[in-house]
C-alpha positions in Angstrom: 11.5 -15.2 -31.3 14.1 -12.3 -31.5 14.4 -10.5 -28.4 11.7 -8.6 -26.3 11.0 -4.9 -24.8 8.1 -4.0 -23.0 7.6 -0.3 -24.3 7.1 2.8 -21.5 4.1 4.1 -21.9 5.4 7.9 -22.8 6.3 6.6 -26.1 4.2 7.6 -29.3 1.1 5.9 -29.3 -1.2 4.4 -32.1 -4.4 4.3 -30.7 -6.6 3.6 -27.1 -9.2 1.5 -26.1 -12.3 2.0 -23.8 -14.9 -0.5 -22.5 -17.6 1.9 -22.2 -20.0 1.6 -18.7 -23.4 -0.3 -19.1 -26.8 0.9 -17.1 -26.9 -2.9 -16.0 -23.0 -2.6 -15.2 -21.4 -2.0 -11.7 -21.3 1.9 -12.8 -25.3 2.0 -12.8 -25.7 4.2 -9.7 -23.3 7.0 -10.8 -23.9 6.4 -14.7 -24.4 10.0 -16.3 -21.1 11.4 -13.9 -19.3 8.3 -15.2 -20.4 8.8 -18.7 -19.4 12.1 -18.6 -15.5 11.4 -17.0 -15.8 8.8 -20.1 -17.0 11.8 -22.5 -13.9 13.8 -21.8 -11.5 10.9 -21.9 -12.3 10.2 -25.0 -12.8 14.2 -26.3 -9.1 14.6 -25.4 -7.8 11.3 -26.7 -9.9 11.3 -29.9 -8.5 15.1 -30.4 -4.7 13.7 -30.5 -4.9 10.2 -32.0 -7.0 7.1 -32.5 -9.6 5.9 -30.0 -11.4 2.5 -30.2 -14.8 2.3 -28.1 -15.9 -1.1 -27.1 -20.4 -1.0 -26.5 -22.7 -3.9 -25.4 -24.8 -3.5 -29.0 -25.6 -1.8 -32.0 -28.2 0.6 -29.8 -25.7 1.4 -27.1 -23.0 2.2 -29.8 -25.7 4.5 -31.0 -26.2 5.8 -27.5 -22.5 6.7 -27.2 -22.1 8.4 -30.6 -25.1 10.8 -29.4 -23.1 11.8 -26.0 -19.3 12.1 -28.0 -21.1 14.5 -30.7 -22.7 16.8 -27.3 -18.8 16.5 -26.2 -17.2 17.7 -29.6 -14.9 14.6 -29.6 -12.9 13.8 -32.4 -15.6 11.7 -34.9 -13.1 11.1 -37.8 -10.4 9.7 -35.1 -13.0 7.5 -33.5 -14.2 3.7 -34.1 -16.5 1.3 -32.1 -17.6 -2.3 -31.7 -19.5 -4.7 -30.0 -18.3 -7.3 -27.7 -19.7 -8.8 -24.6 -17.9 -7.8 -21.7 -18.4 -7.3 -17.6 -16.0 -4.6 -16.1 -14.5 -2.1 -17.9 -11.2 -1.7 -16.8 -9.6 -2.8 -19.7 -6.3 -2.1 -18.5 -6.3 -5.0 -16.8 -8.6 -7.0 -19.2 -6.9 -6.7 -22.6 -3.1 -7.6 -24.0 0.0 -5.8 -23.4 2.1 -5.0 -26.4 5.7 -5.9 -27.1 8.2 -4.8 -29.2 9.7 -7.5 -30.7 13.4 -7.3 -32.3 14.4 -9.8 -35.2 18.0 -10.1 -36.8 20.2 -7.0 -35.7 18.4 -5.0 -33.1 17.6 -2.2 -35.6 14.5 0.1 -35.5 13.9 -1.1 -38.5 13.5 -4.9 -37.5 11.3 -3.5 -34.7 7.7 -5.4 -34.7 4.8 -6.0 -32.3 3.1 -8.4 -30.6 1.0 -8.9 -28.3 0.8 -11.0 -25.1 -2.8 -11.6 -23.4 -2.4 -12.7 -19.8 -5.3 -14.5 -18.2 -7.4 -12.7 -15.7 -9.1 -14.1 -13.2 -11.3 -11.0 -11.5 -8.1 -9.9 -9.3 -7.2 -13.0 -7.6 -11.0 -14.2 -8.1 -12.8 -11.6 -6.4 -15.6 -11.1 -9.1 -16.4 -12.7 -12.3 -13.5 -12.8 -15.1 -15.1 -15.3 -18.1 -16.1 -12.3 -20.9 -13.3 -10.5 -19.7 -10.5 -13.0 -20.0 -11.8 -14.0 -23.5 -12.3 -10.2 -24.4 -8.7 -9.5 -25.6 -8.7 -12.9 -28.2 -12.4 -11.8 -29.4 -11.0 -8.1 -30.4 -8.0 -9.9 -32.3 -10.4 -12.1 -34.1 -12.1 -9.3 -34.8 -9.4 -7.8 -36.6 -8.9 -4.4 -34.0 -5.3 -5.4 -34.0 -5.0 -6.2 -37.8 -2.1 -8.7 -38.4 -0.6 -8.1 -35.1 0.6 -11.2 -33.8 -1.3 -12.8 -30.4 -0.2 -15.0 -27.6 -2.3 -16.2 -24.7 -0.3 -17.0 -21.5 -1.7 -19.1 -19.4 -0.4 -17.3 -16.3 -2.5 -14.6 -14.3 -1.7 -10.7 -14.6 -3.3 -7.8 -15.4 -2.1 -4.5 -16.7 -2.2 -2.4 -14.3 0.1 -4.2 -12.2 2.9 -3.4 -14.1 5.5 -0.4 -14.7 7.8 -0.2 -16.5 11.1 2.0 -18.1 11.3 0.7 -21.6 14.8 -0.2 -20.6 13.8 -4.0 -19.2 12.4 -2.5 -15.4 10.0 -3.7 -13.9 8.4 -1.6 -10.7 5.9 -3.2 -9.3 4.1 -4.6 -5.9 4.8 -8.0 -4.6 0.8 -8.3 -3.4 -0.4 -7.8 -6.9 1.2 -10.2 -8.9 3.1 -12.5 -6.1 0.4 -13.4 -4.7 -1.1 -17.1 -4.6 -4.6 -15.8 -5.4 -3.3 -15.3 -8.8 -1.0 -18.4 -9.8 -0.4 -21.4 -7.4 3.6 -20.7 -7.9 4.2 -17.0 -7.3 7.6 -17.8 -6.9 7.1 -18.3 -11.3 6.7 -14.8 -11.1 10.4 -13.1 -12.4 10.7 -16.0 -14.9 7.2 -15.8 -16.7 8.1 -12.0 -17.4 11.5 -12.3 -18.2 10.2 -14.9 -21.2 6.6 -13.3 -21.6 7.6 -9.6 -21.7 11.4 -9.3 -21.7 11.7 -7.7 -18.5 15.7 -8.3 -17.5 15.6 -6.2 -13.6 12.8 -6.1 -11.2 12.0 -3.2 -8.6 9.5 -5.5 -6.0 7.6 -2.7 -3.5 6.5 -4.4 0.1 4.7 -1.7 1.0 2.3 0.6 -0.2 -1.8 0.4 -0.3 -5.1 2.4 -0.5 -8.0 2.1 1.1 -10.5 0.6 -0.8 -8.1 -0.9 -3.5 -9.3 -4.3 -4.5 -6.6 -5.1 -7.0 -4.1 -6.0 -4.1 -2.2 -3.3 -4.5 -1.6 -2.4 -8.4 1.3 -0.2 -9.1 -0.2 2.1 -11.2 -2.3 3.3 -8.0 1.0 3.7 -6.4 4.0 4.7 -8.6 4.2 5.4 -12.0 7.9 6.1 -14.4 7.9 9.1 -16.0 11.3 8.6 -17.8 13.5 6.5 -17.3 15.2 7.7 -13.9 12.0 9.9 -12.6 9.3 7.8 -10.3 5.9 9.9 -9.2 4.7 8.0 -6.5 1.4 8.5 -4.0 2.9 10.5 -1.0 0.8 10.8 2.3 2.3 13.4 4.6 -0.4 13.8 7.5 0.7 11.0 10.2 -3.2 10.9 11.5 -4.0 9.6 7.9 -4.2 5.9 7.8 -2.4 5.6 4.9 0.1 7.3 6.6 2.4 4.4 7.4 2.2 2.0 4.5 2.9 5.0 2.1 5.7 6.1 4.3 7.0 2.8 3.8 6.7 2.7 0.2 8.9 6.2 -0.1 11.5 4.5 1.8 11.4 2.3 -0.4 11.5 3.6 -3.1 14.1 5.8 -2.4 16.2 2.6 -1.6 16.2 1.5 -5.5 18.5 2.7 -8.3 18.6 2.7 -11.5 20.3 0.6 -14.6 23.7 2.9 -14.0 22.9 2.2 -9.8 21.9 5.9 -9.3 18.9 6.7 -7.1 15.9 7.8 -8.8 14.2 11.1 -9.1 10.9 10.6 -6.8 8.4 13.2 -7.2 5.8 12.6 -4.4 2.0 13.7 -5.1 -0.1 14.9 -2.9 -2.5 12.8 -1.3 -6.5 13.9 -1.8 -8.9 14.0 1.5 -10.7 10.8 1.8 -13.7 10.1 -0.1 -16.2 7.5 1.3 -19.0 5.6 -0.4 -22.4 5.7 1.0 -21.7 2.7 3.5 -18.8 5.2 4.8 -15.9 3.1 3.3 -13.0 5.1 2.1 -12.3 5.2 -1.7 -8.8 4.6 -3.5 -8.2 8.3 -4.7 -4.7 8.4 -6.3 -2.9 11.1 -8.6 -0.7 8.4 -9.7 -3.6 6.9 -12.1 -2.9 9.5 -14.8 -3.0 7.9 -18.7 -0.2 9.1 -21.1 -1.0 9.6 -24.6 0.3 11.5 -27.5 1.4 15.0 -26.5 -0.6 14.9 -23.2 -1.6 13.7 -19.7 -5.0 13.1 -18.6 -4.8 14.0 -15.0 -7.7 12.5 -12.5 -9.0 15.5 -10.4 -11.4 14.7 -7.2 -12.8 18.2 -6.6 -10.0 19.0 -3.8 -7.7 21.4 -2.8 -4.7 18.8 -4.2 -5.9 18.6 -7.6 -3.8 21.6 -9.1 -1.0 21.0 -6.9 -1.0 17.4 -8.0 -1.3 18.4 -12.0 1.6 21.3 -11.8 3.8 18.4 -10.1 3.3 16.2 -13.3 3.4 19.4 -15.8 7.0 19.5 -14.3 7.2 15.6 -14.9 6.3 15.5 -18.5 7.9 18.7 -20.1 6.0 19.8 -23.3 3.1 17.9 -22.7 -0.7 19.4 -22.3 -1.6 18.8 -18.6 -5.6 18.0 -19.2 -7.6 17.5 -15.9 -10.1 14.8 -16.2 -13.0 14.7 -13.3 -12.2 11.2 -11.6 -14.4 11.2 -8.5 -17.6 9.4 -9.9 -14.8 6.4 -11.4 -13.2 5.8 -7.7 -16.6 4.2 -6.8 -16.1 0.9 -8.6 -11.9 1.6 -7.5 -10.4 2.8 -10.0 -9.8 5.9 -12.0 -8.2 7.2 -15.3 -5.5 4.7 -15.9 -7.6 1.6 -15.0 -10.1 2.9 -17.8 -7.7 2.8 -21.0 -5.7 0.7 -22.7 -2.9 2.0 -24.9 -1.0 0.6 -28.1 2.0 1.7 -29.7 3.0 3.0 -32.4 4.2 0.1 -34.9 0.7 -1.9 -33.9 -1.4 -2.1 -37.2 -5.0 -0.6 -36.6 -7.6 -2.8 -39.0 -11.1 -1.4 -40.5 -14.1 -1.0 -38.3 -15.4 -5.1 -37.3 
């Protein structure tokens, strides 16, 4: 095996995957808002590249094609198929792509693969069976054509790590160290040096949302936008309780350097006001959980006074990019948002016919 980079996620994309919400699913309260956040994911995506839906059956395939043509998406740009599944965060469900270098380390020598980490319902909080067999079902499939696939036998999901391109890793100790995920956490450096290629790792301590039940993903938190520029999920009112652990976190953060052993670029986002669910538990709203894709940045927006703020910050962040707010609010009820929703493939990974 020649040698291995975890790609940023700012660089050209082939296509993205959705899981898309089920009336018996978790999203069955708040289904038509959901639906509709979906919707307009995939109306923007489907507009600027390839979009892969995954449905329960042929009639709820059918029931999704009926709502993308009321949303104008992107027909041509747009294939589906049918796989059992439970939650659809597929972010932290499906594989992780990998460039993979053979011979000299030329672009031309450049080829994927991808690596498909168990998951075990975040540490084993809710059931993980369909989910951990989804990504090997897809491959069979043939939604990755002749990509090659590896199943490692060592719990992670996606959204638990960031990365630079460069061989970073930025990510929280509680989401991946963390015994209700392997029985050796202390594996954790060496499974992603071999598994991913990851060569220097930026471990936050601190850091959490309310409501968060992924113990702490990054992608919640902090996010790269290039190489020496971290956005990160700023609190700035000291009667907030997040007030202390994301004070932490800057401190943090503005304790690490890069490759070269400068100090990053942190752009802080505002926080939004708290959001509670109907049993008056708070709900893990978070700017950072915007999803890159080719010449654009979805942007989740929770009807607050923070939402333009929040998307002018990252306008400034990712320079000749299409800012596109996306209304997040209904997707914080099962804790997650725009990010946790998608999964996103390079360019370089083959895209098959329709299963």
């Amino acid at each position: 095996m020649g040698e291995l980079t975890l790609p940023p996620e700012w660089a050209p994309q082939s296509f993205v995957v959705l899981a898309w919400p089920r009336p018996e699913g978790d999203f069955g309260p708040w289904l038509e808002a959901v639906e509709e956040t979906y919707a307009l994911v995939a109306r923007a995506i489907s507009a600027r590249q390839r979009l892969w839906i995954i449905g329960r059956d042929t009639a709820h395939i059918g029931h999704i094609q009926t709502l993308l043509a009321r949303y104008a998406a992107a027909a041509a740009n747009i294939r589906f198929t049918a796989h059992p599944y439970h939650d659809t965060w597929v972010r932290d469900t499906l594989p992780l792509t990998v460039w993979q270098r053979a011979g000299k380390a030329t672009s031309r020598h450049v080829r994927p693969a991808l690596v498909d980490f168990r998951f075990n319902g975040w540490g084993g909080k809710y059931p993980a069976k369909p989910d951990d067999e989804l990504g090997a079902r897809l491959h069979q499939a043939g939604l990755f054509g002749a990509t090659p696939y590896r199943k490692v036998e060592w719990v992670l999901e996606g959204g638990s790590v960031e990365t630079d391109g460069l061989g970073t890793l930025l990510a929280t100790r509680g989401s991946i160290q963390n015994p209700n995920r392997n029985p050796n956490p202390q594996e954790a450096e060496s499974v992603l040096r071999k598994a991913l290629g990851l060569k220097r790792f930026l471990w936050l301590d601190h850091g959490r949302l309310e409501g968060d039940d992924t113990d702490g993903h990054i992608d919640t938190l902090a996010r790269f936008c290039t190489p020496d520029t971290i956005a990160y999920q700023a609190c700035e009112d000291p009667s907030d309780t997040h007030y202390p652990p994301l004070q932490a976190m800057a401190k943090q953060l503005a304790g690490f350097r890069t490759p070269e052993g400068k100090p990053y670029r942190l752009l802080p986002l505002p926080l939004p006001k708290p959001v509670h669910d109907r049993q008056g538990r708070r709900l893990p709203a978070s700017y950072v959980n915007f999803l890159l894709i080719n010449g654009a940045v979805l942007v989740p927006q929770y009807d607050d006074s923070a939402d333009r703020p929040a998307a002018s910050l990252l306008s400034r962040a990712f320079p000749g990019r299409e800012i596109v707010p996306i209304p997040a609010r209904p997707l914080i009820h099962q804790y997650g948002s725009i990010h946790c929703m998608s999964m996103h493939y390079p360019v370089n990974q083959t895209q098959a016919r329709c299963p």
